[in-house]
ZAVOMAR-588439 format. One line per 10 residues: number of its first residue (from 1); their letters; for each residue y, x, z of N, C-alpha, C. Coordinates in Angstrom, 2 decimals. Each point is the difference from the previous one (the first is absolute). Layout:
// ZAVOMAR-588439
NUM	A	Y,X,Z,Y,X,Z,Y,X,Z ~ ...
***
This chain:
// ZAVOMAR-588439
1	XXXXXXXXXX	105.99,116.48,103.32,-0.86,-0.52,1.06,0.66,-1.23,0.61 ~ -0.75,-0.82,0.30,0.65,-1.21,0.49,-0.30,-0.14,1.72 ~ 1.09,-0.28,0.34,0.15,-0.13,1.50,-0.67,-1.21,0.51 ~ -0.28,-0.07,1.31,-1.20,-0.91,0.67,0.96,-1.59,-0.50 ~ 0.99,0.47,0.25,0.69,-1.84,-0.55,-0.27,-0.35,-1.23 ~ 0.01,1.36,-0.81,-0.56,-0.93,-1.67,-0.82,0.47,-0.29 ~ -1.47,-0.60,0.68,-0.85,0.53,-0.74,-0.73,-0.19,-1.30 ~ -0.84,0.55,-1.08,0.24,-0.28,-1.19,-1.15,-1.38,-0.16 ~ 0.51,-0.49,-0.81,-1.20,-1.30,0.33,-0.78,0.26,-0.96 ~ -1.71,-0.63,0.94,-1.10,-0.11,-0.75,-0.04,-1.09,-0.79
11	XXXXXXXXXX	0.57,-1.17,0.30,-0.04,-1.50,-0.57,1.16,-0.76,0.65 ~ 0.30,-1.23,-0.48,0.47,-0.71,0.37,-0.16,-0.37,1.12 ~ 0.59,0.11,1.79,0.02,-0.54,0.82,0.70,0.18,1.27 ~ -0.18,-0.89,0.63,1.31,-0.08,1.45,-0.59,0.78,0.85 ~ 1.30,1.11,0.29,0.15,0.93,0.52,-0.91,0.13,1.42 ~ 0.34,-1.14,0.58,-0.42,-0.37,1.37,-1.05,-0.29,0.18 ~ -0.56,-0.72,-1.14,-1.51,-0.18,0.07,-1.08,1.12,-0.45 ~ 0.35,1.19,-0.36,-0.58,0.85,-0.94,-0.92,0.56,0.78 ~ -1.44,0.13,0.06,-0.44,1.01,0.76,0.30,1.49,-0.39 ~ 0.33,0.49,-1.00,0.12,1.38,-0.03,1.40,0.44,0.67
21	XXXXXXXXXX	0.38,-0.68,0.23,2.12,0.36,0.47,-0.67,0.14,1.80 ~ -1.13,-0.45,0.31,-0.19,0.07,1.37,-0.77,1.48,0.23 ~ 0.28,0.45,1.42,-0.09,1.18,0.49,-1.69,-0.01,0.71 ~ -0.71,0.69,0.38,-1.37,-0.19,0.12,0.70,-0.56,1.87 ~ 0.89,0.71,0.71,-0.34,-0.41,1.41,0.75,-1.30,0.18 ~ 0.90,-0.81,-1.33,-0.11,-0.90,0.03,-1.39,-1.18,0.35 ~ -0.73,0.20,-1.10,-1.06,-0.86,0.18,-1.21,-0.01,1.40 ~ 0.29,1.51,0.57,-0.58,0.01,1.60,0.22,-0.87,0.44 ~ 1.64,0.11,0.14,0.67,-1.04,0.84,0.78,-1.25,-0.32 ~ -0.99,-0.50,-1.13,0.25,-1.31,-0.08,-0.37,-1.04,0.70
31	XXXXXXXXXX	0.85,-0.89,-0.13,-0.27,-1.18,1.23,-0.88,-1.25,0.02 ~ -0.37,-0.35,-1.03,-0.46,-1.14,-0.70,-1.34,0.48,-1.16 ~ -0.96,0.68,0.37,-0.38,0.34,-1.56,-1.22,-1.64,-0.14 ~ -0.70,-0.06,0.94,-0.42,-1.46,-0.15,0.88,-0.90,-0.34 ~ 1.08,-0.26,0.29,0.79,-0.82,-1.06,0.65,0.06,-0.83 ~ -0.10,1.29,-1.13,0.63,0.14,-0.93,-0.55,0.20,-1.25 ~ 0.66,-0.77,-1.07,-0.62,0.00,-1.23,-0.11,1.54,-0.86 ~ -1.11,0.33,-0.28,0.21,0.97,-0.81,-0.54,-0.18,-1.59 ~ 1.24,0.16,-1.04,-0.41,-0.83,-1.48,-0.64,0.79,-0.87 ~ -0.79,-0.12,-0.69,-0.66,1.16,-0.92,0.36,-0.24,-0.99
41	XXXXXXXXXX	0.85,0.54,-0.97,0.12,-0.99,-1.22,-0.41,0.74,-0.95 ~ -0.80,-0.62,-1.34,-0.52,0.91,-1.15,0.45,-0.89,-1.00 ~ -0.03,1.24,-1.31,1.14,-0.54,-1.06,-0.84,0.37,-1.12 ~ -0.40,-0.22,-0.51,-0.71,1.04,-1.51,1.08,0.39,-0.90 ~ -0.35,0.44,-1.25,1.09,0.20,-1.11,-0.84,-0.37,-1.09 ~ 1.25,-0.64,-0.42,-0.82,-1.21,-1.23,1.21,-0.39,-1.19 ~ -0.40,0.15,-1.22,0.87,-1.05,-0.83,-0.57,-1.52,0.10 ~ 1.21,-0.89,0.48,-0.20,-1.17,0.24,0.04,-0.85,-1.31 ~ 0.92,0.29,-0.76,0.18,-0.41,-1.22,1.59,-0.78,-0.10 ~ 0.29,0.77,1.24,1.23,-1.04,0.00,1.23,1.18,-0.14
51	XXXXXXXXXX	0.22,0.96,-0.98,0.87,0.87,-0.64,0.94,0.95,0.94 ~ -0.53,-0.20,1.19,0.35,0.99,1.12,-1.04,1.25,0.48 ~ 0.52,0.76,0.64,-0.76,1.50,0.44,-1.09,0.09,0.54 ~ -0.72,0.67,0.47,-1.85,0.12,0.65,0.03,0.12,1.15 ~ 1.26,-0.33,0.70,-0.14,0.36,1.42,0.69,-2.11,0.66 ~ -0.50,-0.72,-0.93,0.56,-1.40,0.08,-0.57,-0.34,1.18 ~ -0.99,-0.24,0.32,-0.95,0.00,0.81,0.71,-0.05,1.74 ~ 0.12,1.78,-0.05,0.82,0.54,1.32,0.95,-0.71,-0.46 ~ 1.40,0.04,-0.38,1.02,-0.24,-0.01,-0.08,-1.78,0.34 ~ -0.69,-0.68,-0.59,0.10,-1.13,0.48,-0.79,-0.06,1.79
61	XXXXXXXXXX	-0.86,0.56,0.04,-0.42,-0.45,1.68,0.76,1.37,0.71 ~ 0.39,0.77,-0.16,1.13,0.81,1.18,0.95,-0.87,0.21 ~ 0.39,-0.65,-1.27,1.49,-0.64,-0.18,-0.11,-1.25,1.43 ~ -1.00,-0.56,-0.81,-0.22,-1.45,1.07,-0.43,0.59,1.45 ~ -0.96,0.72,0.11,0.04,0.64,1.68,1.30,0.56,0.42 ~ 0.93,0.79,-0.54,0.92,0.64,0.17,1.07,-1.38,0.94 ~ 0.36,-0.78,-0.85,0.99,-0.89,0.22,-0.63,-0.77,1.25 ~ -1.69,-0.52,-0.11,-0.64,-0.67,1.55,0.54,0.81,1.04 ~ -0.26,1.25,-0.39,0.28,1.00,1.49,1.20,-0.16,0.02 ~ 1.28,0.52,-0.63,1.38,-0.41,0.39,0.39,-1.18,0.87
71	XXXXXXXXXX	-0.77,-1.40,-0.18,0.42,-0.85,0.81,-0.88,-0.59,0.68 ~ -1.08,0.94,0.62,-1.04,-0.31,0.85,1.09,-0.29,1.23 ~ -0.02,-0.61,1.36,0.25,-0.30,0.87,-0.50,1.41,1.38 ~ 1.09,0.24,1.09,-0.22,1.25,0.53,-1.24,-0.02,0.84 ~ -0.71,-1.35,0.08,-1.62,0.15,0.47,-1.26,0.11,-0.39 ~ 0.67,-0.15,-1.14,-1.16,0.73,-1.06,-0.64,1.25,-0.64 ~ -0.56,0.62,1.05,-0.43,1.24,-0.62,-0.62,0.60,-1.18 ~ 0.46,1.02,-0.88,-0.73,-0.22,-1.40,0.13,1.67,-0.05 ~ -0.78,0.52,-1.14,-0.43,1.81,-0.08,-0.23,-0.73,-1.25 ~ 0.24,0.79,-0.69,-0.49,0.06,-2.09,-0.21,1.39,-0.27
81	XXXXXXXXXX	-1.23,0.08,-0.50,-0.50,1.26,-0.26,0.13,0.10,-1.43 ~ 0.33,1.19,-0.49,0.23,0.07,-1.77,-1.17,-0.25,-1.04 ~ 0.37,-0.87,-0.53,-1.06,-1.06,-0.95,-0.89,1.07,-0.65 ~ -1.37,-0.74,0.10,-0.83,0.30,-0.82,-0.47,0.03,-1.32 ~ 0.62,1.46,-0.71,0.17,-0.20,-1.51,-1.37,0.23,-0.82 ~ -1.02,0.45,0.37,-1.43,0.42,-0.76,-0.78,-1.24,0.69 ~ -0.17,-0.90,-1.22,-0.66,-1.07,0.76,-0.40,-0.95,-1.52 ~ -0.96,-0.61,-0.04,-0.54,-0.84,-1.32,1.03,-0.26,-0.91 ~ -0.53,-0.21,-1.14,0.61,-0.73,-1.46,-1.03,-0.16,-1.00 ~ -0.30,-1.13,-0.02,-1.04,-0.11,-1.24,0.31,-0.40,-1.52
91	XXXXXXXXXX	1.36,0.21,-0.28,0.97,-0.36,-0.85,-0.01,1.15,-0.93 ~ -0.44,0.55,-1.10,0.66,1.02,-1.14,1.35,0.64,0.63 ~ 0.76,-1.15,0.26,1.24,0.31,0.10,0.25,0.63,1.57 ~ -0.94,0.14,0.91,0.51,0.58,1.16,-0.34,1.60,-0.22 ~ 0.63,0.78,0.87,0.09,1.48,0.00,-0.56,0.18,1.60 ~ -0.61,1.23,0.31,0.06,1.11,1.00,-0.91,-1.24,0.71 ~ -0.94,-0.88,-0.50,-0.96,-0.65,0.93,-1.32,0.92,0.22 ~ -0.34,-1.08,0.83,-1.28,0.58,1.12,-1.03,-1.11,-0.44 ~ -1.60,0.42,0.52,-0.82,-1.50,0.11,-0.06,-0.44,1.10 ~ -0.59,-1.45,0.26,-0.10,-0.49,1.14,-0.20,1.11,1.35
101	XXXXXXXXXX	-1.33,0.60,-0.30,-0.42,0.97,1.12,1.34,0.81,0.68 ~ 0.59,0.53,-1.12,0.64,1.48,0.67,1.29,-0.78,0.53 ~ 0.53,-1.78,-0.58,1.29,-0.26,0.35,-0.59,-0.62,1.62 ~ -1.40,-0.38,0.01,-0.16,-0.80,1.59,0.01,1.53,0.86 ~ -0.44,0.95,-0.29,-0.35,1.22,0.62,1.78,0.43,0.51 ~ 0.46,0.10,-1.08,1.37,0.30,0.32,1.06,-0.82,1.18 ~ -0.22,-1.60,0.00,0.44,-0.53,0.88,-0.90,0.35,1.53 ~ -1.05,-0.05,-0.67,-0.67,0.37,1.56,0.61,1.10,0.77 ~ -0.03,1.16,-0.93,0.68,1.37,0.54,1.68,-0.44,0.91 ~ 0.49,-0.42,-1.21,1.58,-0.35,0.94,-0.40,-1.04,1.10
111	XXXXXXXXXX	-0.55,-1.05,0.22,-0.04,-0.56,1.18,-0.84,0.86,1.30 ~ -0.82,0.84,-0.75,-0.71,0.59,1.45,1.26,0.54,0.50 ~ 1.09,0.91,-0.72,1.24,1.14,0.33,0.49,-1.49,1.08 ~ 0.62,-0.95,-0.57,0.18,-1.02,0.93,0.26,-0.29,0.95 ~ -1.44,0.04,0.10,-1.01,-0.79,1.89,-0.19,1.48,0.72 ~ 0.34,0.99,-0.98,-0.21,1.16,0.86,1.50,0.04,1.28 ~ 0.72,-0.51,-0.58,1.63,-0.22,0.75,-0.27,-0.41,0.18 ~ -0.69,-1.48,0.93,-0.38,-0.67,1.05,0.47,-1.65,-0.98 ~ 0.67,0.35,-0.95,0.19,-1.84,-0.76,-0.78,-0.70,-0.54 ~ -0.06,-1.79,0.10,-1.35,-0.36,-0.08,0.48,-1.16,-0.88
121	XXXXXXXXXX	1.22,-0.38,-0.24,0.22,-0.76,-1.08,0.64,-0.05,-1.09 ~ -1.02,-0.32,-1.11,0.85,0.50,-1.14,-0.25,-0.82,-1.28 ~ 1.05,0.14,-0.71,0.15,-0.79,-1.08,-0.45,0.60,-1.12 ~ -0.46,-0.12,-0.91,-0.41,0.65,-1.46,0.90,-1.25,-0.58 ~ 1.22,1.02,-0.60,0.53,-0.83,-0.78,0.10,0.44,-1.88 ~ -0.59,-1.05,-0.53,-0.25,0.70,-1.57,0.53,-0.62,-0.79 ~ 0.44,0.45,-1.58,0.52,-0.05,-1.28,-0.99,-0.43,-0.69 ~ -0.80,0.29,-0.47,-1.14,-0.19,-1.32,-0.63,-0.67,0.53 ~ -0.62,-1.40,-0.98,-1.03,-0.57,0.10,-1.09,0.55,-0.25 ~ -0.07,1.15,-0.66,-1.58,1.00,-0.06,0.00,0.47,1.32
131	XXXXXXXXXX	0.94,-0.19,1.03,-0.76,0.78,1.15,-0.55,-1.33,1.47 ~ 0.53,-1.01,-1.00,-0.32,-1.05,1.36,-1.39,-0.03,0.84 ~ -0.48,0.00,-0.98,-1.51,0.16,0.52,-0.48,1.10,0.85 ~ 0.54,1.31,-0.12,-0.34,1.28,0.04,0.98,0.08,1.89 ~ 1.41,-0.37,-0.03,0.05,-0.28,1.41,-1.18,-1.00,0.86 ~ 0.03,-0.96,-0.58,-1.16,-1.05,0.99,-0.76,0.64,0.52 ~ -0.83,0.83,-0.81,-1.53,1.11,0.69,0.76,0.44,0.65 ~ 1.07,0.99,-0.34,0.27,1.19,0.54,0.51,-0.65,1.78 ~ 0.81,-1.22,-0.17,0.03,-0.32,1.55,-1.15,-0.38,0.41 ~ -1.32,-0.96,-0.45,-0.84,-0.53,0.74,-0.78,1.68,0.56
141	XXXXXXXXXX	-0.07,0.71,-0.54,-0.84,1.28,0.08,0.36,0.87,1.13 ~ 1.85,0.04,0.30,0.75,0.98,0.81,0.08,-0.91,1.12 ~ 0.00,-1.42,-0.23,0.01,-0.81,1.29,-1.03,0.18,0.84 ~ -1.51,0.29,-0.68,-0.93,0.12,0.77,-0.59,1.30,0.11 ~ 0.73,1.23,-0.45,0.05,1.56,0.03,0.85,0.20,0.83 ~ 1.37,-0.22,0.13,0.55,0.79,1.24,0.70,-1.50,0.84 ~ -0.30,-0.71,-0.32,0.73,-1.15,0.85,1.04,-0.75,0.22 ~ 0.79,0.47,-1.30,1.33,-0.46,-0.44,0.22,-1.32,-0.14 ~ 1.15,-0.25,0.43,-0.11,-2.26,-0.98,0.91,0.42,-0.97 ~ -0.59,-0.73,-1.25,0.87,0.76,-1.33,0.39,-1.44,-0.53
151	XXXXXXXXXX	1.23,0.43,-0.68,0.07,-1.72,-0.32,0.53,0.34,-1.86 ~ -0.36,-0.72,-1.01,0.15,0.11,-0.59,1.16,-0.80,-1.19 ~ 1.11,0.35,-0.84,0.88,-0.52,-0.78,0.30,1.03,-1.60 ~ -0.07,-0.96,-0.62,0.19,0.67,-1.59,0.99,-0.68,-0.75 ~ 0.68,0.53,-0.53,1.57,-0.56,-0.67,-0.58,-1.40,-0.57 ~ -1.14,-0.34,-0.46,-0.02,-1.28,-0.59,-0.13,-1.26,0.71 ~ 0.05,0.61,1.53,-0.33,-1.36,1.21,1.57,-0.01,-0.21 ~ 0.81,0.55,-0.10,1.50,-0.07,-0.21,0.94,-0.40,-0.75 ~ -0.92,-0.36,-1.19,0.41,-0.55,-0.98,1.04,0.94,-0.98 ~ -0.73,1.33,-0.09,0.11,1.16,-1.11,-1.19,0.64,-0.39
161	XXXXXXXXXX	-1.23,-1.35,-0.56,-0.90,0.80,-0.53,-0.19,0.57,-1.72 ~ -0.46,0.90,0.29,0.00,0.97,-1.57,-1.31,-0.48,-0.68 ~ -0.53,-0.42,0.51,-1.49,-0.19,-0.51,0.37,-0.71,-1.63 ~ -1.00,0.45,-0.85,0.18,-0.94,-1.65,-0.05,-1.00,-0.14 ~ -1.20,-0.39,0.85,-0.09,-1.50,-0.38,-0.04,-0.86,0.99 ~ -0.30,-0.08,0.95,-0.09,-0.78,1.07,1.40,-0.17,0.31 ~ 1.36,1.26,-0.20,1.44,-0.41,0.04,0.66,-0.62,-1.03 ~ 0.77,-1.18,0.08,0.19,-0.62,-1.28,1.46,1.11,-0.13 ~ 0.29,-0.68,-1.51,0.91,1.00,-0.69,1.75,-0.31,0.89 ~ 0.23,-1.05,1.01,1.20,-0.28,0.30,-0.17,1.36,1.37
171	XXXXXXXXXX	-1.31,0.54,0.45,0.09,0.35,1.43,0.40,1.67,-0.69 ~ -1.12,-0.01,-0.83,0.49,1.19,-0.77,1.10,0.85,-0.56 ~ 1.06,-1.51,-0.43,1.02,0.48,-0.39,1.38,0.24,1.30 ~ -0.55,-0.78,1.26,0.57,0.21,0.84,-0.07,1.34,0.64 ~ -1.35,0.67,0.02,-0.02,1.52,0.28,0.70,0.47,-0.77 ~ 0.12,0.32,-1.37,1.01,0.63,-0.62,1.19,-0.20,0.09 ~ 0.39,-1.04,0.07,1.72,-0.27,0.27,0.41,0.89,1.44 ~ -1.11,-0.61,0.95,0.09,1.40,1.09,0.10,1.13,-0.25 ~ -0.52,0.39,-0.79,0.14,1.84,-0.32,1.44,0.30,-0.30 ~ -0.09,-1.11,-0.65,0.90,0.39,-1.03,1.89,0.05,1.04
181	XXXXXXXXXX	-0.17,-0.89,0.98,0.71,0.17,0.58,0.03,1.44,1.55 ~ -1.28,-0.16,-0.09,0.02,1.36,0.88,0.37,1.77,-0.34 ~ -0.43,-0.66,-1.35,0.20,1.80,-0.81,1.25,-0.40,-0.79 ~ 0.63,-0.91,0.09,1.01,-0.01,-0.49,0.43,0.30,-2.05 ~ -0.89,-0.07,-0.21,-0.38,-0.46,-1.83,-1.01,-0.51,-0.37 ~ 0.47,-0.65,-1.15,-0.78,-0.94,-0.98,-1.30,0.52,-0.29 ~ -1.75,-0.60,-0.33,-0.53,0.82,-0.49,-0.15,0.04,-1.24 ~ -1.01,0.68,-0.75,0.05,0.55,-1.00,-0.58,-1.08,-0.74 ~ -0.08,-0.30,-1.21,-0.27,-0.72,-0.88,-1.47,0.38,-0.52 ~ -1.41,-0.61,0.12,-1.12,0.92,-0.70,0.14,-0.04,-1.66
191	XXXXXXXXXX	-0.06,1.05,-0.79,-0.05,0.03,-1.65,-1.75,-0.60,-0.21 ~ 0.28,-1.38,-0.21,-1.55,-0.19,-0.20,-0.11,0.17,-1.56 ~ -1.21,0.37,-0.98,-0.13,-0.54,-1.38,-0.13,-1.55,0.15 ~ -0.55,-0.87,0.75,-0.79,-1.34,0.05,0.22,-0.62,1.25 ~ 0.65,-1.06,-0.07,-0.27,-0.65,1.69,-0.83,0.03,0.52 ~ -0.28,0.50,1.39,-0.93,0.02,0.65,-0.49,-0.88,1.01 ~ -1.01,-1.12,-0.53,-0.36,-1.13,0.93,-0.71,0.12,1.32 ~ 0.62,-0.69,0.91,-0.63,0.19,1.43,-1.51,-0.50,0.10 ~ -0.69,0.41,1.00,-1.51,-0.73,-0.31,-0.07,-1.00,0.50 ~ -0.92,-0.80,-0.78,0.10,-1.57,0.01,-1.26,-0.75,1.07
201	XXXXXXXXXX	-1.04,1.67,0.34,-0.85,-1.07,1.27,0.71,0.50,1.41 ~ -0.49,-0.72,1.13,0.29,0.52,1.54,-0.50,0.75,0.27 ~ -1.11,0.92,-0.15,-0.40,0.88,0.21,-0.91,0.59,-0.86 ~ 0.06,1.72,0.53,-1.15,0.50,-1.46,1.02,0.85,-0.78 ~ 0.97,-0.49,-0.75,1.16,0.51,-0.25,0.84,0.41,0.44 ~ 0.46,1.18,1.00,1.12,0.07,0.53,0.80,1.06,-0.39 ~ 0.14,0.14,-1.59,1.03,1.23,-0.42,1.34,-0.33,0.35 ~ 0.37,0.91,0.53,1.83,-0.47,0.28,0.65,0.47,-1.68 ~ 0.61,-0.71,-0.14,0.46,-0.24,-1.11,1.70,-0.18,0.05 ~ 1.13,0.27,-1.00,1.41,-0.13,0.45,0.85,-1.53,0.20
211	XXXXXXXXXX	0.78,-0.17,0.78,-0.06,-1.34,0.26,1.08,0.04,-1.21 ~ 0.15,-1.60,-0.68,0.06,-0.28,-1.15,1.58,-0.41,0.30 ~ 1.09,-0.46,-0.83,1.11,-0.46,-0.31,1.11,1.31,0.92 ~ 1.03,-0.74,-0.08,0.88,1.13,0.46,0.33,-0.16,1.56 ~ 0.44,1.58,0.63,0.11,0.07,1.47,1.42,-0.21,-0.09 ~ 0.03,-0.63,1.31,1.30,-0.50,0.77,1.10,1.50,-0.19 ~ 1.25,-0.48,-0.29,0.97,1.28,-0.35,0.72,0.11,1.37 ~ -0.17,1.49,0.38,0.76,0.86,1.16,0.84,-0.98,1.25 ~ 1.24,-0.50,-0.33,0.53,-1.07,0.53,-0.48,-0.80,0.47 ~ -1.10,-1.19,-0.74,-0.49,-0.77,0.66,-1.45,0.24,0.60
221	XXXXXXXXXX	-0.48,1.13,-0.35,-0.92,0.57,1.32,0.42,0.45,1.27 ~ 1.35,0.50,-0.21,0.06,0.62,1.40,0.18,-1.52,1.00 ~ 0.36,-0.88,-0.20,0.23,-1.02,0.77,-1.44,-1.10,0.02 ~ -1.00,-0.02,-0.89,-1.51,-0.28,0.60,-0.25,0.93,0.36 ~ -0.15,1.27,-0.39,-1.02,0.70,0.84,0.57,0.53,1.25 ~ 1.08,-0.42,0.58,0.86,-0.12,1.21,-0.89,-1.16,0.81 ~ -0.25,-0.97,-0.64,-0.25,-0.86,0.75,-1.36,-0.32,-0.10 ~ -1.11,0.87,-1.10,-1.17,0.23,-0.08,-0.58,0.76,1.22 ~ 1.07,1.10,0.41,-0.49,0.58,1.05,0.67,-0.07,1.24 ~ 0.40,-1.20,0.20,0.34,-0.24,1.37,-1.48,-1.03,0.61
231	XXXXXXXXXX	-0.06,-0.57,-1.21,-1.47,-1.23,0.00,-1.17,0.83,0.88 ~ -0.30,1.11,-1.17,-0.80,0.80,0.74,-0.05,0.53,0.63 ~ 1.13,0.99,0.68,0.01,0.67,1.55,0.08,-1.38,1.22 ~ 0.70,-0.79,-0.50,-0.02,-0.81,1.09,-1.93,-0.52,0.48 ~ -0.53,-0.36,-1.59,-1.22,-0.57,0.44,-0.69,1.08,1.01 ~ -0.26,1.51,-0.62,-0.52,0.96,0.43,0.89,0.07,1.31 ~ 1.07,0.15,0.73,0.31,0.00,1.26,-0.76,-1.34,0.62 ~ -0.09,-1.41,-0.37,-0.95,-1.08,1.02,-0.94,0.76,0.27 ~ -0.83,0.21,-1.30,-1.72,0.51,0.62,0.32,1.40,0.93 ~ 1.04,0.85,-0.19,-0.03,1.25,1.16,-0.03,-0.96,1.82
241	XXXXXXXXXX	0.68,-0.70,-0.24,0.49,-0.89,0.94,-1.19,-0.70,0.56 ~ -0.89,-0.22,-0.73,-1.12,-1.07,0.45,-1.17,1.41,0.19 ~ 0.29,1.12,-0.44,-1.31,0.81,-0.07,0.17,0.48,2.42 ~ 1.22,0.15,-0.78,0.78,0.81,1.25,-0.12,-0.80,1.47 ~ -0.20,-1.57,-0.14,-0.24,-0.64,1.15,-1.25,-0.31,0.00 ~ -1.04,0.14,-1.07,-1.24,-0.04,0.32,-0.92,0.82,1.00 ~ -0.95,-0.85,0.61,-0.33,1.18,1.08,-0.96,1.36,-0.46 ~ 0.22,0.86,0.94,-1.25,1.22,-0.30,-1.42,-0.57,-0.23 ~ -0.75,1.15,-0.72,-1.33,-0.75,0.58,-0.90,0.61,1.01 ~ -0.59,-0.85,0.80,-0.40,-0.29,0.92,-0.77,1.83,0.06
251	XXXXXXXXXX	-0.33,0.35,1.52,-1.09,1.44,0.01,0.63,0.86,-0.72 ~ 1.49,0.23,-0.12,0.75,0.94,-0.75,-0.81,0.56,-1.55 ~ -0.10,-1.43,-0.68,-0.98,0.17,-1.06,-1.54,0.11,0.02 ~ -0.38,0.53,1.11,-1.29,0.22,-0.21,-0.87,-0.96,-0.13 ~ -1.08,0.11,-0.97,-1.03,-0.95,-0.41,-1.08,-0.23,1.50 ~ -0.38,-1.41,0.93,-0.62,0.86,0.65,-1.73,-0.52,-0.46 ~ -0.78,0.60,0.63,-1.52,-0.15,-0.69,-0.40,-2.08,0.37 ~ -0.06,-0.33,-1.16,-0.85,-1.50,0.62,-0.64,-0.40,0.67 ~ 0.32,-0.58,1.24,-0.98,-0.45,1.14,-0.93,-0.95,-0.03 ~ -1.27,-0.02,0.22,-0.63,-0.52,0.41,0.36,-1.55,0.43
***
């Protein structure tokens, strides 16, 4: 059994920021809940094609939230709730997905739990470009269902997008060198019979496919993807920073009827 100091972790993240490490009469008596960020983060599980594990996804956005929160500044209030793993993939290659309906239904559910604690701002922060779309509704919908200001960020405003084609093959190979330094080994090599060509229109085609030539060796990943993910927690700490001094909205959310 593990004692309240080590407790066993669900995912990757700072201790301090964790909502589950918090006590319920904590959040009574919190001081700030109008000004504090609360992050939603969802991760799918997917082969990316880039010779690392199905949990790439999480491991790259815990990683990068993990390290923002470490050097958030002491006026910055932040809560991270444990990422949302049942959520779209329209990829062959993703596992344990949902469709649109049940993944907007599902965020809805966790943000009502939320606003039920009295917090009104929050971040949906996401991994997959199959779910970009699927946050947008899901905030325009909860913004005007329970009154939340939701603000939205996905690893590819960050410059770690997974997407096939719309990410060229240098951004791509930069996610992997990340892994590769976070999990600490090389990935795997795919046994193709035939090279496998990437697709050649912008859209229409979007099989993820394995990224081509060889990955960066152990050594010299750990020192980009050192500095791959300082890029990105730092970017992701500005926007906490700019979400965090933005004002409430107005009528504690509420829509009010159009006047005359």
């Amino acid at each position: 059994m593990n004692s309240p100091s080590s407790p066993t972790p669900l995912c990757l993240a700072d201790d301090t920021t964790f909502w589950p490490w918090r006590r319920w009469p904590e959040f009574a008596r919190w001081p700030d809940k109008a000004g504090t960020i609360v992050v939603v983060p969802l991760a799918g599980t997917a082969d990316w094609g880039l010779g690392h594990s199905l949990d790439a996804e999480e491991t790259v956005l815990m990683s990068v939230l993990r390290a923002a929160s470490q050097a958030r500044p002491a006026g910055l209030p932040l809560l991270v709730v444990p990422p949302l793993r049942f959520v779209m993939g329209s990829d062959p290659g993703c596992a344990f997905a949902v469709d649109a309906p049940t993944a907007h239904a599902f965020i809805a559910e966790v943000l009502g739990t939320i606003a039920a604690t009295g917090f009104r701002k929050i971040v949906l922060l996401n991994a997959s470009p199959w779910n970009e779309e699927v946050i947008a509704s899901a905030a325009r919908d909860n913004r005007i269902a329970l009154g939340l200001q939701i603000f939205r960020i996905s690893l590819s405003g960050l410059g770690l997008d997974l997407h096939p084609v719309r990410s060229p093959a240098t951004t791509r190979r930069k996610v992997q060198t990340l892994l590769t330094s976070l999990l600490g080994q090389e990935p795997e090599t795919p046994a193709l019979d035939a090279p496998v060509a990437p697709p050649t229109r912008a859209w229409g085609d979007e099989r993820v496919f394995p990224l081509p030539g060889p990955a960066e060796p152990l050594a010299a990943a750990r020192v980009e993807g050192a500095q791959t993910l300082a890029a990105a927690s730092g970017l992701l700490l500005e926007l906490f920073g700019e979400i965090h001094a933005h004002p409430p909205l107005p009528h504690d959310g509420r829509i009010l009827p159009a006047q005359p």
